[in-house]
C-alpha positions, 0 to 999 in steps of 0.5 A: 714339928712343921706347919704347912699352911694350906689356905688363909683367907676369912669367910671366903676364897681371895684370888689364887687363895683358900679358906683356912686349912694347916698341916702339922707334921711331927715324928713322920706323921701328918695332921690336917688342921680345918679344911677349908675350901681348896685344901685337898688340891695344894695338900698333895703337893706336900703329901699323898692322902694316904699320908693323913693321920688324923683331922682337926676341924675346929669349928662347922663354919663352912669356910673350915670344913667345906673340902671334908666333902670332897676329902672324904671321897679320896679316902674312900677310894684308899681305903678301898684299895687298902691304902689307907686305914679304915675309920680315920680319926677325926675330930671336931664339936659336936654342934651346931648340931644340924651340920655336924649331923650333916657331916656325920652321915656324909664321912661316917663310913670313913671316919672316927669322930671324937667330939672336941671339949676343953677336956679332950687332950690326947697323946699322938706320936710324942705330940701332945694337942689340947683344946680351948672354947673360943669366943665365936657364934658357934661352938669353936676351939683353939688348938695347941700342938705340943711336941717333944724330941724326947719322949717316954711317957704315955700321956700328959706327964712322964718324961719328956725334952725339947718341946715345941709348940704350935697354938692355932686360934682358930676364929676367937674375939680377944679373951684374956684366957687365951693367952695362957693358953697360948703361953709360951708358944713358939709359933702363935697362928692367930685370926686376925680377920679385922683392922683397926677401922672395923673395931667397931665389929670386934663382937663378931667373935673376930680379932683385929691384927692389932689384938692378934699382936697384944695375944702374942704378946701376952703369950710369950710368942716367939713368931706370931703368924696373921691369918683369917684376913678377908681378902680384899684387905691389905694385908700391910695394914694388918701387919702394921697394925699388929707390930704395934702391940708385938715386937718380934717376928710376925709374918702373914700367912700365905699358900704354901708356907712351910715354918719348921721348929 
């Protein structure tokens, strides 16, 4: 399984940077994670269109789903031509409602939507993905990629070896379910959008670095990797800021990073 991190940064574009977006490859196929501004661009230097197998938006904030507007566009030139297969998979809340009316009558020649709840699991290819509601304003969810090299089952259970995980926070206040959720997570791609000096926002429905590492750590995480950071910070404060709560590898998002399990 690969993460290939697309865009990073918090509420808006910083300088040669974009909004939150990740590719999640396993098994020869390809999942887009939020696409936010700037993602379709740097997407193709990693795989064609054509190559996308589904969608994951995990929340309607503009900086995780703008480029589904322009996204839409290329699949409907491939699906035209043939290149692509028709009605997408996509998935995503179902609220606020008024962009996800939006959005729907923008994309629904082109895609599926399947609405994410907690109860939503789906069996992709040997990968099992499942949801958590975060601690956002609006309707958002925490996602967890768990693949296996060996697997003969048709879902949840059966017999399956090698597993790896990938847990995306998405935009979350720090809650302590969360890190069950994350248990045991190989790489925990964690917002940490605040520092130590913005504490006083953390009601936002935002973390600071420093929580991102006490989440990692409660976890269980072997690799924590900081995004969601608002562009102007420096981004070596929020690294030492989360070194104070965990001890392991962490790294700082950035375009154009690939990390393989």
């Amino acid at each position: 399984m690969k993460l290939t991190i697309l865009g990073t940064s918090a509420a808006y574009s910083g300088k040669n940077e974009g909004c939150p977006s990740y590719l999640i490859s396993s098994k020869g196929k390809h999942y887009l994670l939020d696409a936010g501004p700037g993602c379709v661009s740097l997407l193709q230097n990693y795989i064609r269109i054509t190559d996308i197998n589904a969608i994951f938006l995990s929340h309607l904030h503009a900086d995780h789903v703008s480029d589904i507007y322009t996204l839409r566009y290329a699949v409907y030139i491939a699906q035209h031509e043939g290149l692509m297969q028709q009605h997408m998979p996509i998935y995503m809340p179902k609220s606020p409602r008024k962009t996800y009316r939006f959005i729907k009558e923008t994309i629904k020649k082109e895609f599926t939507i399947t609405e994410i709840t907690e109860k939503l699991k789906l069996h992709l290819n040997g990968m099992d993905v499942s949801f958590k509601k975060t601690v956002h304003p609006v309707n958002t969810f925490a996602v967890r990629f768990e693949a296996f090299e060996n697997d003969s089952s048709d879902g949840f259970s059966g017999n399956k070896t090698g597993e790896k995980t990938i847990v995306y926070t998405s935009d979350t206040g720090f809650f302590e379910e969360l890190s069950s959720f994350s248990s045991g997570s190989h790489i925990l791609l964690a917002e940490a959008t605040f520092q130590n000096s913005d504490k006083k926002l953390e009601n936002l429905g935002h973390m600071t670095a420093e929580q991102a590492g006490e989440l990692a750590t409660k976890a269980g995480a072997e690799k924590l990797i900081l995004t969601h950071i608002i562009p102007p910070y420096d981004k070596n404060i929020s690294l030492k800021e989360a070194k104070r709560s965990f001890a392991k590898d962490i790294v700082i998002a950035e375009r154009g990073q690939e990390f393989t399990l």
